[in-house]
VEXZA-280012 format. One line per 8 residues: their letters; for each residue x, y, z of N, C-alpha, C. Coordinates in Angstrom, 1 decimal. Layout:
residues N
a) X,Y,Z,X,Y,Z,X,Y,Z  ...
END
This chain:
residues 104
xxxxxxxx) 3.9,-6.2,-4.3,4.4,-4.9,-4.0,4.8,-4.8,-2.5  6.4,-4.4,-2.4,7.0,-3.7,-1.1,6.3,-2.4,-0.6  6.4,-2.0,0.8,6.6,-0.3,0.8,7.6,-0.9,1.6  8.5,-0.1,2.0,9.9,0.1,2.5,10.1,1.2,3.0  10.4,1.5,4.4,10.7,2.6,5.3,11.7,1.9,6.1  13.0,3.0,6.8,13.7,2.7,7.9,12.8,3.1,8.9  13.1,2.2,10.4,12.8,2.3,11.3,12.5,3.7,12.1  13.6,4.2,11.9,13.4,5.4,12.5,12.5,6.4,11.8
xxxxxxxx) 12.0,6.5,10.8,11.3,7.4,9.6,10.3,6.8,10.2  9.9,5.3,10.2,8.3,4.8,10.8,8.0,5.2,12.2  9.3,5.5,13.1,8.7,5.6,13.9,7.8,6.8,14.8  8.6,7.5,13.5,8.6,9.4,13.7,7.1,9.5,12.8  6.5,8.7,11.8,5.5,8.4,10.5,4.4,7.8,10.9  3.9,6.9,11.9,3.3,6.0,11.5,2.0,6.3,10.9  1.1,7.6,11.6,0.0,8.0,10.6,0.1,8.0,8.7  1.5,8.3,8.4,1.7,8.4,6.7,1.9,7.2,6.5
xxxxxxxx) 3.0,6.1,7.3,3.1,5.2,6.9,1.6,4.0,6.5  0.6,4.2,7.7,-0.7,3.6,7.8,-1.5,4.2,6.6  -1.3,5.9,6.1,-2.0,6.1,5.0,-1.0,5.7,3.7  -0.1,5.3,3.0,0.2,4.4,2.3,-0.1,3.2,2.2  0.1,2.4,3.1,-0.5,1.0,3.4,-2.4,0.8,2.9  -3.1,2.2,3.1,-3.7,2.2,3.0,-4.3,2.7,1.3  -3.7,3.8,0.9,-3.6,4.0,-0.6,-3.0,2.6,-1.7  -1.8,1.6,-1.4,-1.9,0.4,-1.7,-2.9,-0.4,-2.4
xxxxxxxx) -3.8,-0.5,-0.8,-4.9,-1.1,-0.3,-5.9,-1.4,-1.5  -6.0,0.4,-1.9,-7.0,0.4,-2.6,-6.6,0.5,-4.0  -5.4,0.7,-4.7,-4.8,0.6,-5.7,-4.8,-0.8,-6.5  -4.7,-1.8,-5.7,-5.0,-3.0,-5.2,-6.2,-4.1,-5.7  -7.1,-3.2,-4.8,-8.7,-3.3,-4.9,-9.2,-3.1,-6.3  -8.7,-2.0,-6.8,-9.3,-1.5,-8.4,-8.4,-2.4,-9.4  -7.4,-2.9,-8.8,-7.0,-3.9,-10.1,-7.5,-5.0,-10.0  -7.8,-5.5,-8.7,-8.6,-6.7,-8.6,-10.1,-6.9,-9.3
xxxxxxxx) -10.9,-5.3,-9.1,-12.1,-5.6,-9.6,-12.2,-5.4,-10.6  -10.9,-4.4,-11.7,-11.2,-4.2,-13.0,-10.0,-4.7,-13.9  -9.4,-5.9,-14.0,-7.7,-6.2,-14.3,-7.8,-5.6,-15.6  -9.1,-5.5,-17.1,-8.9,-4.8,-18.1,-8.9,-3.2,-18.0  -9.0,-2.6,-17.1,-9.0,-1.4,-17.3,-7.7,-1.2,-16.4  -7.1,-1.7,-15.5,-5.6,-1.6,-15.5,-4.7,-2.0,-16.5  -4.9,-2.8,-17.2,-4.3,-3.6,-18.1,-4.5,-2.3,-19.4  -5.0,-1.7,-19.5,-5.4,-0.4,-20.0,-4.6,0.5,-19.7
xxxxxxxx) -4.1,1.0,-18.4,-4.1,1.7,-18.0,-2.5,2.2,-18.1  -2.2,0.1,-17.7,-0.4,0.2,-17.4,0.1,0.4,-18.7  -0.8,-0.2,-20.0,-0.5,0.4,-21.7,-0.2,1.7,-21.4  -0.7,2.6,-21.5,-0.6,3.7,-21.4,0.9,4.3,-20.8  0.8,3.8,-19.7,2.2,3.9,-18.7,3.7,3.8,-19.0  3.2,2.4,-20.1,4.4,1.4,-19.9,4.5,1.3,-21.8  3.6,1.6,-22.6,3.4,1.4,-23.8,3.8,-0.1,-24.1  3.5,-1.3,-23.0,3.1,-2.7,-23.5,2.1,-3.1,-23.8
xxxxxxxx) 1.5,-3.4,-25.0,0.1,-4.5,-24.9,-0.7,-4.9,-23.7  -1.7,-4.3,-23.5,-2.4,-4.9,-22.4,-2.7,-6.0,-22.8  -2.8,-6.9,-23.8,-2.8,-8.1,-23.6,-2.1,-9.1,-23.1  -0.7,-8.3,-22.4,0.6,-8.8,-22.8,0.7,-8.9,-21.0  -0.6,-7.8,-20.3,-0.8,-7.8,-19.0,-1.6,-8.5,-18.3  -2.9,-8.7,-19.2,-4.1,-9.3,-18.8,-3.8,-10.2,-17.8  -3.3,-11.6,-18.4,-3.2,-12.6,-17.6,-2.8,-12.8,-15.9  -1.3,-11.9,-16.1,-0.7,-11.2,-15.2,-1.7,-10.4,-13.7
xxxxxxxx) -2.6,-9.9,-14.3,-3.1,-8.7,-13.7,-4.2,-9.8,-13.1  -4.8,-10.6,-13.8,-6.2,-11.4,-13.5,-5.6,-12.5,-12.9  -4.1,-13.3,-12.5,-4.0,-14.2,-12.0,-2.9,-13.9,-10.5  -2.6,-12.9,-10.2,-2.1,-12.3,-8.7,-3.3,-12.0,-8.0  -2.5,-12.4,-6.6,-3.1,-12.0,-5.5,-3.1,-10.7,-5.1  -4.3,-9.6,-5.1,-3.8,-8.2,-5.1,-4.2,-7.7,-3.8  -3.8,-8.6,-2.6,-4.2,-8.3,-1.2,-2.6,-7.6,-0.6  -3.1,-6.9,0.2,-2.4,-6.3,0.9,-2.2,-6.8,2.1
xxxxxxxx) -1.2,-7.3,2.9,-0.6,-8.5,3.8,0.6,-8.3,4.7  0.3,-9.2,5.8,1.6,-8.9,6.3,3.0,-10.2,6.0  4.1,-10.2,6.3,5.0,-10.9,5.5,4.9,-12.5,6.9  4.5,-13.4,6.5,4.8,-14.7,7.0,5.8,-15.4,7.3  5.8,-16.5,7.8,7.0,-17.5,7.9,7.4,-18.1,6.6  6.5,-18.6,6.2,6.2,-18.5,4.9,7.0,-18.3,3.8  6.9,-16.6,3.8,7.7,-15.9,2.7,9.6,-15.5,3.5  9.1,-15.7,5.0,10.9,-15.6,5.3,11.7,-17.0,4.9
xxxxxxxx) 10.7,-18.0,4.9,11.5,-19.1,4.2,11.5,-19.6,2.8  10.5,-18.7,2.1,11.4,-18.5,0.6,12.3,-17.4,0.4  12.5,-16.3,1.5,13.4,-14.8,1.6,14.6,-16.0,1.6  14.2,-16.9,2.4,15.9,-17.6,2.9,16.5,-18.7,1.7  15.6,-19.5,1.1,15.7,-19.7,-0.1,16.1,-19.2,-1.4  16.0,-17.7,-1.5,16.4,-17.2,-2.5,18.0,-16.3,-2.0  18.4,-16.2,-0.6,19.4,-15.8,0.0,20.7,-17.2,-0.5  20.0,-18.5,-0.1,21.0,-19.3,-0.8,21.3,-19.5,-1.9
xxxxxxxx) 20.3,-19.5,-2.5,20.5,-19.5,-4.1,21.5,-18.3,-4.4  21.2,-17.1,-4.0,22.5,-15.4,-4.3,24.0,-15.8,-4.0  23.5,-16.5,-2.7,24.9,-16.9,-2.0,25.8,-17.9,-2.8  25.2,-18.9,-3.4,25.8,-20.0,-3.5,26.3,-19.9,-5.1  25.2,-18.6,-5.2,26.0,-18.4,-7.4,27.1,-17.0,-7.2  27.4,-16.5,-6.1,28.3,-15.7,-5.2,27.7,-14.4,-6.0  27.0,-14.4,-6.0,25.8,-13.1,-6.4,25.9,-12.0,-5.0  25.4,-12.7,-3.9,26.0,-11.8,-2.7,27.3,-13.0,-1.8
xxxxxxxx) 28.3,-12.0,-1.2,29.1,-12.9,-0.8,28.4,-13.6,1.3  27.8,-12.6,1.6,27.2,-13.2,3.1,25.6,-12.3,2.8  24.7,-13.3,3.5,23.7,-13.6,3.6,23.0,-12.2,4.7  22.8,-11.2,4.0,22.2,-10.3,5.4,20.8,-10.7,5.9  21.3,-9.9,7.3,19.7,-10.8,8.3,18.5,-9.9,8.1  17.6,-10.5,6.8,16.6,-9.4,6.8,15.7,-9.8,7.5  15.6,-10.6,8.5,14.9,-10.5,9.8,14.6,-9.5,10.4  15.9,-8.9,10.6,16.1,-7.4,11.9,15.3,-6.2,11.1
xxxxxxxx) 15.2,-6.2,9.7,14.9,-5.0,9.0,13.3,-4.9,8.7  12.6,-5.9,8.5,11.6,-6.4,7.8,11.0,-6.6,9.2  9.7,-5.9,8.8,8.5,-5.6,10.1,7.1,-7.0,9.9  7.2,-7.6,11.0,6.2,-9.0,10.3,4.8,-9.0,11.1  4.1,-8.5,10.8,2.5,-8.6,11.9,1.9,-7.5,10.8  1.1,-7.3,12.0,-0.6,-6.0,11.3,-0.3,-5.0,10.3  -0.8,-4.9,9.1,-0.4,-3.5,7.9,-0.3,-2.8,8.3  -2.0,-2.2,8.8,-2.4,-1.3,8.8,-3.2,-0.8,10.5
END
């Protein structure tokens, strides 16, 4: 899961943005410690088979994080791959947009 704010909204925000980050957090937390009763839950939601979720729900990482080098060099990996099936025609720099250090 993304949260996504422009700059200017965070900067005017950051108590709401830190309590999001933080509601996540714990959204998070309750799927981690109970994946059947989310798996329950998103039935409900989504009217899919929670069995259809289980695995899904029990085999993600449900930490809340900041974005790595890591993931900017699979961001850039999957930029080439858009690029090259001309899916997008230039490559935006989601460097400039995308905030990389502390959540919360």
């Amino acid at each position: 899961m993304w949260l996504t704010a422009s700059g200017t909204w965070l900067d005017g925000h950051k108590d709401a943005a830190k309590a999001a980050v933080a509601a996540l957090a714990e959204v998070n937390a309750q799927i981690a410690a109970d994946p059947q009763k989310a798996a329950t839950e998103f039935q409900a939601i989504t009217k899919l088979p929670a069995a259809d979720t289980i695995d899904f729900l029990k085999t993600t990482n449900w930490a809340v994080r900041p974005f790595t080098d890591k993931d900017y060099q699979g961001f850039d990996k999957i930029l080439e791959f858009l690029t090259a099936q001309k899916i997008v025609t230039t490559k935006p720099d989601f460097r400039t947009a995308m905030a990389k250090g502390k959540v919360n």
